[in-house]
N, C-alpha and C positions, 0 to 999 in steps of 0.2 A: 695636484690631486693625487691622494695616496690610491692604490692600488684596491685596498679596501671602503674605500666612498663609491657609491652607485654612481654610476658617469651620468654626468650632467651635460646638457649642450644647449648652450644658447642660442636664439635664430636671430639673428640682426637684419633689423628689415627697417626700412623709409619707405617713402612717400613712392617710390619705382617698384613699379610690378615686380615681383620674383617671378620666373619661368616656372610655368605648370610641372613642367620636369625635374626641376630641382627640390619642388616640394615632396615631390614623390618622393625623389632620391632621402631626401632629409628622414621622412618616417621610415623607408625600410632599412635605412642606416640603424636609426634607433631602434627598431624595434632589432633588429637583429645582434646588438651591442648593450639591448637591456636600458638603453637611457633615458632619464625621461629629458623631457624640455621645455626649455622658456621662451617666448618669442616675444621679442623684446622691438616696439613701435616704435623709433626716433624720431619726431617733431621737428626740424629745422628751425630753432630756438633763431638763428642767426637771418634767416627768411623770412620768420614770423617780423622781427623787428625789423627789418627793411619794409615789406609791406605794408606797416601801419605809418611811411612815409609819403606825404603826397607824391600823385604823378611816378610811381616806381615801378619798373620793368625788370623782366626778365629772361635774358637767353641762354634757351637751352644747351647744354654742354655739348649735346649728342646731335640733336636736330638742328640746331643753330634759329630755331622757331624765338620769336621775340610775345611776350605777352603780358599785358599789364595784373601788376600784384595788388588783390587787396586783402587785407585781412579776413573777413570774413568768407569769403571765396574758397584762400589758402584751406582754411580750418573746415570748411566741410569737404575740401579735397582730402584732405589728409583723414577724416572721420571716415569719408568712403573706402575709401583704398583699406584703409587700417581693420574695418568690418567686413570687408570682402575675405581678406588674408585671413581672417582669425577664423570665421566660417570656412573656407576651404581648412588648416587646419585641423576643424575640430573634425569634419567630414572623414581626413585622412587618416587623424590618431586612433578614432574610435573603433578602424577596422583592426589594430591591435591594441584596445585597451593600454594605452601609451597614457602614461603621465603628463600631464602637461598645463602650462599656465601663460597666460598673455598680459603684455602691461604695454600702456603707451606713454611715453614720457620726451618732455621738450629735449633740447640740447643736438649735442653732435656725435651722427653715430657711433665712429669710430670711437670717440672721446667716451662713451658710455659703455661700450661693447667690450674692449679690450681688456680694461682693469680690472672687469668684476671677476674674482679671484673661484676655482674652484668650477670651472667652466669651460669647455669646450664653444668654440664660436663658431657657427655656422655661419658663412654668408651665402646665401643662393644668387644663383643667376639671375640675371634679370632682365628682363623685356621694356617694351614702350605701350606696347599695346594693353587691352585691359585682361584681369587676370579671368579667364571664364575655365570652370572644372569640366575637365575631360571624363569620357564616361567608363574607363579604364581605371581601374582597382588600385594601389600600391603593389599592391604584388607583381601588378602585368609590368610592371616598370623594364625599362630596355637595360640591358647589360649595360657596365660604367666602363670608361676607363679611367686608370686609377693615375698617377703623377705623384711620384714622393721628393723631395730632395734631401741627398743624405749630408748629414752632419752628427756630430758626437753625443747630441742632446739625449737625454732620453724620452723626449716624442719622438726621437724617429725612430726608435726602438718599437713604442706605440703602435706608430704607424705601418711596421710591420708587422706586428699581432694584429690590427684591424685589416691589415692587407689579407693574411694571410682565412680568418675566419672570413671575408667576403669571399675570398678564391673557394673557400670550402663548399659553400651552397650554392657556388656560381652567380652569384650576383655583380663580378667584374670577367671583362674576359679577358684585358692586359692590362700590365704593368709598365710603367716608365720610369727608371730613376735618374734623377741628374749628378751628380758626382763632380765633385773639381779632384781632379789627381785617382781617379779609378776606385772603384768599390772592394774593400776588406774583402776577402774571400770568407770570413767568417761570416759577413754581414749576406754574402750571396749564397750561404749552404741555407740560408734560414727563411728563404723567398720562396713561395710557392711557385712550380713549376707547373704540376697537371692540370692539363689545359688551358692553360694562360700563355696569353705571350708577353715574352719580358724582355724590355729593353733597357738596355744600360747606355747613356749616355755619358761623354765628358765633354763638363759645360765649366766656366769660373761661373761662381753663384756670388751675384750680383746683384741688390735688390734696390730701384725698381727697377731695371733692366729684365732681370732675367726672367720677370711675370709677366711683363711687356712684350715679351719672345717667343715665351710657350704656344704651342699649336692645340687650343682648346676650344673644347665647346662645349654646348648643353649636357650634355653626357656623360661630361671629363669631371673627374672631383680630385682635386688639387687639395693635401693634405702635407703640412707644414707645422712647425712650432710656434705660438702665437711669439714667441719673444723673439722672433727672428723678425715677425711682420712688425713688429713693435719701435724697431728702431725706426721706421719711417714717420716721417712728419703726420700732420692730418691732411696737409696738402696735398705730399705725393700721394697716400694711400688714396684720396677722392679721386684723384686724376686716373690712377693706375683702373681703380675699379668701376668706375664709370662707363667705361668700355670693356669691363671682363664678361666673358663671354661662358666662363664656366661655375660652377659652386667648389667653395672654400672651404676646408675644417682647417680653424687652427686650433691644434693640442695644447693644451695649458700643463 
């Protein structure tokens, strides 16, 4: 994405609650970076078709709960959830006139999310419980903390112009960066400092290890280059983020 294209960011969502927090976090991102957004409903193409198989079960990754699948079920599960999310969204954009569009389409998240060129990918955190809107604004949203890891790309370049315009209006209160072999001092004159606290780590950057190890939470937004998450399978990426605990931007 050139410099000159209005940033775009895509919201990759299934059939699991996103964190009330995280959708927060997602509009005051946008609005504050001018972007608009797509939020993009992925169908379990691969679930629909086991389901329409007799006597077919399924245990949950997270709960280890067992319960029988059937088609019809799945599909107004998936209708609920997916009109829940899009109503909370529109509740959230329209308190800044944010751009924004929803589509829901079968297949496999990751497999749908990643490739579409020209995109910023959000993933939100996510929950088990159902998604109920909280009676607190976008605006009242809690301070983040941020997480970058550096490498040569130019998203993490990005990633420091977006670090640095949230440090402006206080919308994060620290910074973490992971570093294999220590941080350019050119790359550390160009971090915001006032009032933020910044931490430099030396980590080897490892993936999926090293998402598997970070200390996050609801709060924390983990911002990376989508072509560094890319090299992982669909497998590891399910596994890794089925238990992630915080919200994702990968920079395209």
């Amino acid at each position: 994405m050139t410099r000159k294209t209005k940033q775009r960011i895509l919201i990759a969502l299934d059939a699991i609650h996103p964190n009330e927090e995280s959708l927060v976090m997602l509009v005051n991102l946008a609005a504050r970076l001018k972007a608009s957004l797509s939020g993009l409903f992925v169908e379990d193409a691969r679930l629909l078709e086991v389901a329409s198989l007799p006597f077919s079960t399924e245990i949950q990754r997270i709960s280890a709960q067992e319960r029988n699948l059937q088609v019809d079920t799945l599909t107004r599960s998936n209708k609920r959830i997916s009109v829940q999310i899009q109503r909370r969204l529109t509740e959230l954009t329209s308190q800044y006139k944010i751009d924004w569009t929803f589509n829901v389409e079968p297949g496999e998240l990751f497999a749908k999310a990643l490739p579409q060129e020209g995109f910023d990918v959000f993933l939100p955190a996510r929950k088990r419980s159902e998604l109920k809107p909280e009676r607190s604004r976008a605006r009242d949203a809690k301070q983040l903390s941020l997480i970058l890891i550096y490498d040569l790309s130019p998203q993490f370049h990005r990633a420091i112009e977006i670090a640095r315009m949230l440090a402006a209006d206080g919308t994060i209160s620290d910074i973490t960066i992971l570093c294999d072999g220590g941080l350019p001092q050119i790359i550390t004159e160009q971090l915001p400092k006032k009032g933020i606290k910044l931490h430099i780590l030396n980590a080897a950057i490892s993936y999926p290890e090293i998402l598997k190890s970070l200390p996050l939470s609801p709060s924390t937004l983990l911002v990376l280059s989508k072509k560094s998450i890319c090299q992982l399978s669909s497998n590891e990426l399910s596994t890794v983020f089925a238990r992630f605990a915080s919200s994702l931007l990968l920079l395209d």
